[in-house]
C-alpha positions in Angstrom: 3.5 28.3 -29.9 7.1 28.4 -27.6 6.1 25.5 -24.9 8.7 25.5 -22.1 9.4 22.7 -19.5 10.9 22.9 -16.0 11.0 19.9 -13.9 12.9 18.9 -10.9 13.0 15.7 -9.6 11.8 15.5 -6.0 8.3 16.7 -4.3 10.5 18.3 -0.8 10.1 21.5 -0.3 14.1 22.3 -1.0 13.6 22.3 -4.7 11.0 24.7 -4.7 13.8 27.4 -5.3 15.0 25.2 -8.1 11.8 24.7 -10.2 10.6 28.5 -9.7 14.1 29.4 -10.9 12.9 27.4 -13.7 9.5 28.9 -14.6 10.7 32.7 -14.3 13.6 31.8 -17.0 11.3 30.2 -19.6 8.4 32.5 -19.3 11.3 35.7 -19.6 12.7 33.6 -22.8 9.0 34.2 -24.3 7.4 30.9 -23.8 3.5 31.2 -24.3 2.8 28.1 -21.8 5.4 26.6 -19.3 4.7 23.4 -18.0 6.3 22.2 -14.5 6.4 18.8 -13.1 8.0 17.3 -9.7 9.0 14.0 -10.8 12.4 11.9 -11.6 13.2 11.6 -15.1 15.6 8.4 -14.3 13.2 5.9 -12.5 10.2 5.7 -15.4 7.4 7.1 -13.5 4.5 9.0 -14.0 5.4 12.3 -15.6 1.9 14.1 -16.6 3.7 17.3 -18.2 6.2 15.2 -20.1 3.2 13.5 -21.3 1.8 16.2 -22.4 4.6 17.8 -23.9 4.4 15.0 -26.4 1.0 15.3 -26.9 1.4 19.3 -28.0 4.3 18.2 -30.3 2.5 15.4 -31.9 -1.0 17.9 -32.3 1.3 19.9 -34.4 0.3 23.5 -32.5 4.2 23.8 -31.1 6.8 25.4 -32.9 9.7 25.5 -30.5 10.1 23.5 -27.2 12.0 25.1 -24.3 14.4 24.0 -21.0 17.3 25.0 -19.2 19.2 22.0 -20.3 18.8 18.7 -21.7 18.4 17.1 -19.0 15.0 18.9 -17.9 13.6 16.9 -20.8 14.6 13.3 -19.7 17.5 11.1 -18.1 16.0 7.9 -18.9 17.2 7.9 -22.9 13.8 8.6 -24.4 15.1 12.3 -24.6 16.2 10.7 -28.0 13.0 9.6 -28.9 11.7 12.9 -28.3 14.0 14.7 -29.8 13.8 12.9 -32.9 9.8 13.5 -32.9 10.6 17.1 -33.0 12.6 16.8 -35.7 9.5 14.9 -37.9 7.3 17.5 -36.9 10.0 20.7 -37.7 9.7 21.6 -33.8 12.8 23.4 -32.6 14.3 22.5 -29.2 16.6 25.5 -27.3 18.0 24.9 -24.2 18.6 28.3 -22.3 22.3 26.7 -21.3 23.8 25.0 -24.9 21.9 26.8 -27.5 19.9 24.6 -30.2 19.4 20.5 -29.5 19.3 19.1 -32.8 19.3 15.1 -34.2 19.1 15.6 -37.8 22.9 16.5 -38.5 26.0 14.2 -37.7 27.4 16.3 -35.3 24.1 17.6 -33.5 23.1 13.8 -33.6 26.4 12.8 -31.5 26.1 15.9 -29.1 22.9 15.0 -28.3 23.8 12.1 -27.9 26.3 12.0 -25.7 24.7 14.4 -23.2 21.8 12.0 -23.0 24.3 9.2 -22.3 26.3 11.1 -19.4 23.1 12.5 -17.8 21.5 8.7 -17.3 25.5 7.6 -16.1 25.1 10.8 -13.8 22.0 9.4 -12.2 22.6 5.8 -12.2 26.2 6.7 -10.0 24.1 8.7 -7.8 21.6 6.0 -6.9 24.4 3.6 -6.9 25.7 5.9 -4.4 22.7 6.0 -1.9 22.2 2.5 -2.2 25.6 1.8 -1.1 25.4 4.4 1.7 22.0 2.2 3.2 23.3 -0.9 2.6 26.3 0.1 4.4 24.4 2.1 7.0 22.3 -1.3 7.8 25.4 -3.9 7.6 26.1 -1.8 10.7 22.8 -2.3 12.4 21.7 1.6 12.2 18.4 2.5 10.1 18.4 3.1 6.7 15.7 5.5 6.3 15.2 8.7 8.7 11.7 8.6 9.0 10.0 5.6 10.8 6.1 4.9 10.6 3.7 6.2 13.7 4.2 4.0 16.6 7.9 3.6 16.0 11.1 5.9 17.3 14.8 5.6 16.8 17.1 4.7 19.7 20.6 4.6 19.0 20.1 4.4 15.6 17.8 1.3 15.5 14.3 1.0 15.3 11.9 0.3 18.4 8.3 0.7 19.3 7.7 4.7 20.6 6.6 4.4 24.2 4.7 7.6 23.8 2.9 6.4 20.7 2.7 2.8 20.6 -0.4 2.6 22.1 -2.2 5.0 20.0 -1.0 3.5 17.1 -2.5 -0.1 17.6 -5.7 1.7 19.2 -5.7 3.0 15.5 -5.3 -0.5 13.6 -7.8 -1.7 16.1 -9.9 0.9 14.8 -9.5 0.5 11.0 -10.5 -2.8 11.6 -13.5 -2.2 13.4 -14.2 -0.1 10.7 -14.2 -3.2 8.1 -11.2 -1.1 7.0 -12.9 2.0 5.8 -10.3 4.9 5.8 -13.1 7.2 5.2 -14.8 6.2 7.8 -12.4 5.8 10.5 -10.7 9.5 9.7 -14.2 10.7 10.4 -15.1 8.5 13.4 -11.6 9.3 15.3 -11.5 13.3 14.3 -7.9 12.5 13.2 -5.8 14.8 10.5 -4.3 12.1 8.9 -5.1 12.1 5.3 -6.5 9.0 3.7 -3.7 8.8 1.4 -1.5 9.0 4.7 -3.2 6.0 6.4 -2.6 4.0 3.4 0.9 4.3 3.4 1.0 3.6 6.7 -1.1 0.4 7.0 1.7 -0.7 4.1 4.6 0.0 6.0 6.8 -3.3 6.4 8.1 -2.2 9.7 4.4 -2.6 11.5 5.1 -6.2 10.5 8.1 -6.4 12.0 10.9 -5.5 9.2 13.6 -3.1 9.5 17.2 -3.2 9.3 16.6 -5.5 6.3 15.4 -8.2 8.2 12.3 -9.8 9.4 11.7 -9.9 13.6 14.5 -7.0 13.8 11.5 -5.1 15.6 8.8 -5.5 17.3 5.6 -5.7 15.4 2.4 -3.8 15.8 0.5 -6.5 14.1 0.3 -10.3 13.4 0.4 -11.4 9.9 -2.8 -13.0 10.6 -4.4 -9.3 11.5 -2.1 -8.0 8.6 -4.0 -10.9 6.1 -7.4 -10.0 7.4 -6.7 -6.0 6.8 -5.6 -7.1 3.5 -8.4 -9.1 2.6 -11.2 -6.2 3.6 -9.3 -3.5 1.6 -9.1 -5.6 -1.2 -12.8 -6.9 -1.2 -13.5 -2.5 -0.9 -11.0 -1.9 -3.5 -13.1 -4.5 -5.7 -16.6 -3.2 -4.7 -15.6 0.7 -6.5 -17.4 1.7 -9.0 -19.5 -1.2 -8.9 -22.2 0.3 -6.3 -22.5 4.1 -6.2 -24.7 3.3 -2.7 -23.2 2.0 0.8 -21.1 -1.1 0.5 -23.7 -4.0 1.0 -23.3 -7.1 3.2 -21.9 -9.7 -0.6 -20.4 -6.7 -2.4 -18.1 -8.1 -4.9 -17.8 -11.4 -3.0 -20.3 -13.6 -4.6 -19.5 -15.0 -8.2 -21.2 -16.8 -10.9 -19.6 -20.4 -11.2 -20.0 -20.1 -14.8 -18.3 -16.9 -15.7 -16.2 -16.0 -12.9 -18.5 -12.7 -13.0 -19.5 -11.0 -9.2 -23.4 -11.2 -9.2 -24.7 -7.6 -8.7 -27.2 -7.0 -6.2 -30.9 -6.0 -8.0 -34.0 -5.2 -5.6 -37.2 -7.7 -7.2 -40.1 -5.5 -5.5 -39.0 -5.8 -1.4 -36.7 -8.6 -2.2 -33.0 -8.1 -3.1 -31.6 -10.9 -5.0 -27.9 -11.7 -6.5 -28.3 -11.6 -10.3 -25.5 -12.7 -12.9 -25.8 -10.6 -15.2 -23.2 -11.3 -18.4 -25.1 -11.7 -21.3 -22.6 -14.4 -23.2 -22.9 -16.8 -19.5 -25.4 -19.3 -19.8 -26.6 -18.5 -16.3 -27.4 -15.3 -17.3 -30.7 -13.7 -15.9 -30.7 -16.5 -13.2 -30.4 -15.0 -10.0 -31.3 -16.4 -5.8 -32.3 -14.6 -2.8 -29.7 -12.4 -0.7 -31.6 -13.9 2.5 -30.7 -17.3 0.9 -27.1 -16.8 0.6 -27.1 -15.4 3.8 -28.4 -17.7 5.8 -26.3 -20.6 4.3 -23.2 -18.4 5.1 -24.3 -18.0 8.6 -24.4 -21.6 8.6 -21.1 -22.2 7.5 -19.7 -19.9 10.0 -21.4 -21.7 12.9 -20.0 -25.0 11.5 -16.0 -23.6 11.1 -16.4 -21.3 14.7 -16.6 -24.8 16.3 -13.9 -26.6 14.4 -11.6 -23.8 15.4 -12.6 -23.8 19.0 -11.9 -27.9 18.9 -8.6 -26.8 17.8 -8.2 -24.0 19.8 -8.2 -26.6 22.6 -5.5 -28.9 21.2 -3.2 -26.5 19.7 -0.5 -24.7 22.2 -0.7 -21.0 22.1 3.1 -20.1 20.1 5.1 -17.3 20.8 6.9 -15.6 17.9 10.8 -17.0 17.6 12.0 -13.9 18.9 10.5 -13.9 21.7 11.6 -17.7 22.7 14.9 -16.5 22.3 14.9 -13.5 24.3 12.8 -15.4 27.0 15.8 -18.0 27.1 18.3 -15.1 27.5 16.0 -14.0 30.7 16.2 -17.5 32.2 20.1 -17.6 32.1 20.7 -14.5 33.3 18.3 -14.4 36.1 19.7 -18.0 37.3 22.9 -16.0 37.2 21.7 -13.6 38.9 20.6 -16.1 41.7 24.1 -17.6 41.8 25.2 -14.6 43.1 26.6 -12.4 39.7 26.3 -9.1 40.3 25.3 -6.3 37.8 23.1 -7.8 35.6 20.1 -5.3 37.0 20.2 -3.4 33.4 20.5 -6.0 31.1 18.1 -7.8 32.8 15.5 -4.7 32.6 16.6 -4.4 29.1 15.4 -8.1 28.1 12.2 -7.5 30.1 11.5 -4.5 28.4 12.0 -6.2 24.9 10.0 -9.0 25.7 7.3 -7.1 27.2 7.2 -5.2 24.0 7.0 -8.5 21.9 4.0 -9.4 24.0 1.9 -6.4 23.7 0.1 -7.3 20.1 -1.2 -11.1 20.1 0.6 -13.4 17.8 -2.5 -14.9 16.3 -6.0 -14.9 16.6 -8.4 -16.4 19.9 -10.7 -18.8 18.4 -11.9 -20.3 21.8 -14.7 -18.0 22.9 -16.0 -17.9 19.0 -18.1 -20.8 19.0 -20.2 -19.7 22.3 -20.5 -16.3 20.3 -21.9 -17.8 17.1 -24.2 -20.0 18.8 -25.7 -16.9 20.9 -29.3 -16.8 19.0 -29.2 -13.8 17.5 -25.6 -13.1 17.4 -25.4 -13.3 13.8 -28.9 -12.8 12.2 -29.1 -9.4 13.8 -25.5 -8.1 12.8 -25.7 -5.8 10.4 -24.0 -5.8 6.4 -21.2 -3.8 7.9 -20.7 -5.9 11.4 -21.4 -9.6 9.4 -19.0 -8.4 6.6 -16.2 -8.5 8.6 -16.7 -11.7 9.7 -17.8 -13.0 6.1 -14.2 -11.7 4.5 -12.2 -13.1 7.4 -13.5 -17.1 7.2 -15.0 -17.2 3.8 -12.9 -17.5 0.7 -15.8 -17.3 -1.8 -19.5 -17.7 -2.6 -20.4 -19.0 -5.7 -23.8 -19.1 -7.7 -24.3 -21.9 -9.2 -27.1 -21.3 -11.1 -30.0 -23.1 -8.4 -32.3 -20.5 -6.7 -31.9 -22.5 -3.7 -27.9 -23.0 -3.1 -24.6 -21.7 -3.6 -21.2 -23.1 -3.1 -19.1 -21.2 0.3 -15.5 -22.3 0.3 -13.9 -21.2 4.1 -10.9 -20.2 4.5 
């Protein structure tokens, strides 16, 4: 079988040309299969139909292998390898453009060779190339990427919070975590067209922390890191709950341990009771297993008990503004006092430090633990919350839940 492979290196749309250019030349050659991929073969990332290439060679059902050029099959040096695989397995390798790749004689070996050495120079000096054009780019305080996340426009060349979308973007973190960070369930709550995979990206986007220009605070932030810490933690404890529970995520999915084993407990009905079961057959507390109304009630507990500490030291603690902000307030106090002297035509820079400030001041710069207290202690507050409403709350304060064997008590360590 004649297997041909076209690759180019990028997903955009501009090397669509390029890789159906490609295809068209190996299936006229006589190719019985073509495989096509969209991935770099420089930066040692996934590559399925390289992959599989390998896989057809090593089966033993190709007899020639097919490209453009040698550098279709790899620019990372393991076009070598591959070559040289061939070779064991009597697999020919034609390029469309050069004839015959071949290891197995002196001069085929060095030709080989040295193509594979110039096409991994060729890419290195071209990523040595871009990354000098950012880094330049930023040393003189303009982006260095064209596209900026949702809720963020370039002006000037520098990054700042989109007045038309700014709101609408925090309305949709708000959102995520209301939803206990369920992407799912947000994109169908909200009607949006973002794609999960979309959201994703942009929940990890440093700039919504306040990076860009390759510095921290060089723009305003659309979240705390204390909100960003919280989203973390409930993706993470969802992350950890698949393929674990095929049902709807329960209120201790993945979050309580066994002591013994380091094992989550799985959650088994007994009848009309649910308990938290460990359930590793070499841990000594196998089998043993307490009531899910047991745990939860010592949790709720807990929470009472930390919603008060934190309201006592909401009470002693001064509010603090992010360093950016204390220096762009300072600015505004010198200029209006020079304003008040008399200086004239400060009117725009002083709307402009406003403007900033005001910006700065939109998101909170930490959590309000001052009204939590009186909402814990509401009777009912807590004991009717549902899994999803209480789990929130549960993967915010509490660091873990472990089982320690006793039917009665487990061990909660807050955060």
């Amino acid at each position: 079988m004649r297997v041909g492979l076209a690759r180019v290196s990028t997903t955009k749309r501009a090397q669509d040309i390029s890789i159906e250019g490609q295809v068209r030349d190996l299936e006229a050659a006589g190719c019985d299969r073509v495989l096509a991929e969209r991935a770099s073969a420089y930066s040692g990332g996934k590559r399925p139909a390289w992959e599989e290439l390998w896989s057809l060679v090593a089966s033993g059902v190709v007899s020639e292998v097919v490209v453009i050029d040698q550098s279709r099959l790899s620019r990372s040096g393991d076009d070598m390898a591959f070559l040289a695989a061939c070779a064991q397995q009597g697999v020919r390798v034609q390029a469309l453009t050069g004839g015959q790749i071949e290891v197995e004689s002196y001069s085929g070996f060095i030709t080989a060779g040295v193509l594979s050495v110039m096409n991994q120079a060729s890419s290195r000096l071209v990523g040595a190339k871009v990354r000098d054009g950012l880094a330049r780019r930023r040393a003189a305080g303009y982006l260095g990427t064209g596209r900026l996340p949702f809720g963020y426009c370039s002006q000037d060349g520098r990054a700042a919070p989109d007045p038309t979308t700014w709101t609408q973007a925090r309305e949709r973190f708000d959102g995520l975590l209301a939803a206990g960070m369920n992407i799912n369930q947000w994109i169908r709550d909200s009607g949006t067209d973002v794609s999960h995979t979309g959201v994703r990206r942009w929940l990890d986007h440093p700039m919504l922390r306040g990076f860009a220009h390759g510095q921290w605070g060089a723009v305003p932030a659309l979240m705390t890191w204390q909100e960003w810490e919280q989203a973390t933690r409930l993706r993470q404890s969802r992350a950890s709950a698949i393929g674990r529970t095929a049902g709807r995520l329960r209120l201790f999915t993945g979050l309580v341990s066994c002591s013994e084993c380091g094992r989550c407990c799985h959650r088994q009905m007994d009848g009309a009771v649910a308990r938290l079961k460990c359930k590793s057959p070499s841990c000594t507390f196998y089998g043993r297993s307490i009531q899910e109304a047991v745990v939860r009630a010592q949790v709720l507990e807990a929470l009472r008990t930390r919603a008060v500490e934190l309201a006592e030291l909401a009470g002693t603690v001064q509010h603090q503004e992010p360093p950016e902000a204390i220096e762009l307030r300072a600015q505004l106090h010198q200029l209006e006092a020079l304003e008040r002297s008399g200086v004239a035509g400060l009117a725009p820079a002083l709307a402009d430090l406003r403007g900033r400030l005001g910006a700065l001041q939109q998101v909170p710069s930490g959590p309000r633990y001052d009204g939590l207290a009186d909402l814990f202690a509401t009777p009912g507050t807590l004991e009717l919350a549902t899994d999803e409403e209480l789990r929130a709350i549960v993967v915010e304060f509490v660091a873990s839940v472990r089982f320690l064997g006793n039917p009665r008590r487990v061990e909660i360590t807050l955060r």
